[in-house]
Phi, psi and omega in degrees: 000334188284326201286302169329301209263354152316290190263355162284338160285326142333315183266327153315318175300309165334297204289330199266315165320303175285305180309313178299320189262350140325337167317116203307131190219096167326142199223104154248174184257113149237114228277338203236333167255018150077043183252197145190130197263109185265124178281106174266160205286336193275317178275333177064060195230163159253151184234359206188134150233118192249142181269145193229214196247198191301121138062082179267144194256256173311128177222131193220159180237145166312165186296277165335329178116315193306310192253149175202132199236142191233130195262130138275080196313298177284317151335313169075023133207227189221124172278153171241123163228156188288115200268324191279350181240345202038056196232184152277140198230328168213159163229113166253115186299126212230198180280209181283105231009099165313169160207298210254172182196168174187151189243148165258158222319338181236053171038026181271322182235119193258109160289135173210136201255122155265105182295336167284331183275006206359076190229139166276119148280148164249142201236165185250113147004280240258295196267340186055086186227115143325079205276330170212194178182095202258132166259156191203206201305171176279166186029047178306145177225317160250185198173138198210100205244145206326158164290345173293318175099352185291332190218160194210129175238133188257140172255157180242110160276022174243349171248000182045046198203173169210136203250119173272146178234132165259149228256334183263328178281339194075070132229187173272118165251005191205140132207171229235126152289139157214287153236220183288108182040074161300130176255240173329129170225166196212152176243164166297153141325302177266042167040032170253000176229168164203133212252111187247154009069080091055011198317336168296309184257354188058083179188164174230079188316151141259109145288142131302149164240001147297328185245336173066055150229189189257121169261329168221144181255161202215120183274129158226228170291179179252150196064056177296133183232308183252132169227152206198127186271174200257170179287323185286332165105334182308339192210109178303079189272153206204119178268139186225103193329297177299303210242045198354063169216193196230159170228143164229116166272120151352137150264353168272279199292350181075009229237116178290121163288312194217140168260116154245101192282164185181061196315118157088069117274342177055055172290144169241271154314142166216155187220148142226147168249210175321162100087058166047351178320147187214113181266094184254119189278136147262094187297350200247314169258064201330065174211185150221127176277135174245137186244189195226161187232109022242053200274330232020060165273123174297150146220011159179169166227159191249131164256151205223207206262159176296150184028065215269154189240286165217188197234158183214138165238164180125000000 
């Protein structure tokens, strides 16, 4: 009986455990101390600094929570790190700089964009196994994949287009002109838009993804890098590198709503969380601001790691 009341307390305790460190947290990459700084969403606090490989970039977290995976750009690989331990758990050797990565919605297969390799790895979750390798544009650098999971769109900045891949043949099935050294994508919810991001043209391709072409160009700040939709879908948030501010855009009207300056931060990443949070790395002041959406009202800074790049959040 004792032994019984032992382990029903064990598992519970377990069950309680698990629930807590789950508990939703932003993940930035700081690119020059070879870290990642973990944020939690409810304290707006760092809770965790995990050491990874060389000048880490792209960063995406699992469907589940469990996993948050880091592109080691100077490394040549992609860290698995542990949500429950906050440790690295595996290293996969990938192409030629890595930069950008994404899982797909139902966390079996993981993209990674090589830029020297122009190239995709696609890797099997379950075993972290390099499983294909698809070629697509020079210099890819992010990747994003549909909400549907049917598609995964690559920006090439050295080719100024983004290459679509369907997720069940593995190949290229489009590829999209869109401006000048394309970065950051972001999708609609109902995967019927797709939103890139310009560094070149200070612009925000709108794709149909039904037709894979550009429907609207969206002007925005100068060097736009990171793009990220609001939870609700209502709002287009967009970092514009250059000129060290944020647009948050309409997404009915296409119509920039709110300018957020912050002269010399050099933003890169955007994230949403919980509760309207809107998470922007500052790259320059090695911290991150957090706004409300869609007031761009500051509500804290964060101090994170050196030369923090980009953010993930779930």
């Amino acid at each position: 009986m004792s032994i019984h009341v032992s382990l029903t307390f064990h598992k519970s305790s377990l069950k309680k455990a698990v629930k807590e460190n789950m508990s939703v947290s932003a993940y930035v990459t700081n690119s020059e101390g070879n870290t990642v700084s973990r944020i939690d969403v409810k304290t707006n606090r760092v809770v965790a600094t995990i050491r990874v490989g060389t000048f880490p970039q792209g960063v995406a977290v699992s469907p589940n929570g469990r996993r948050v995976y880091v592109a080691n750009t100077q490394s040549n690989s992609l860290s698995v790190i542990s949500t429950m331990t906050n440790k690295v758990i595996q290293n996969i050797r990938v192409g030629k700089n890595p930069v950008g990565v994404a899982a797909s919605p139902n966390g079996h297969r993981l993209y990674v964009t090589n830029a020297a390799s122009n190239t995709v790895s696609v890797i099997n979750s379950h075993d972290f196994k390099v499983r294909h390798v698809i070629r697509v544009g020079i210099n890819p650098e992010m990747v994003a994949v549909r909400p549907d999971g049917k598609y995964v769109y690559v920006s090439n900045i050295g080719s100024d287009n983004v290459s679509v891949i369907r997720t069940a043949t593995k190949n290229v099935v489009a590829t999209i002109d869109v401006g000048s050294s394309p970065q950051g994508i972001a999708f609609s919810h109902d995967s019927k838009l797709a939103y890139v991001a310009n560094m070149g043209s200070d612009t925000v391709s709108v794709i149909n993804t039904a037709a894979n072409r550009v429907i609207h160009q969206i002007k925005v700040g100068k060097g736009p890098i990171g793009v990220t939709l609001s939870r609700n879908g209502k709002f287009l948030i967009v970092s514009n590198f250059n000129s060290d501010s944020v647009f948050i855009v309409d997404t009915t009207s296409l119509r920039i709503v709110r300018r957020i300056r912050n002269n010399g931060s050099a933003p890169i990443g955007v994230a949403m969380a919980q509760a309207g949070k809107l998470f922007v790395v500052n790259s320059a002041f090695d911290n991150v601001t957090l706004y409300a959406v869609p007031s761009g009202e500051a509500i804290r800074v964060v101090g994170v790691g050196s030369q923090p790049e980009f953010i993930a959040s779930g």
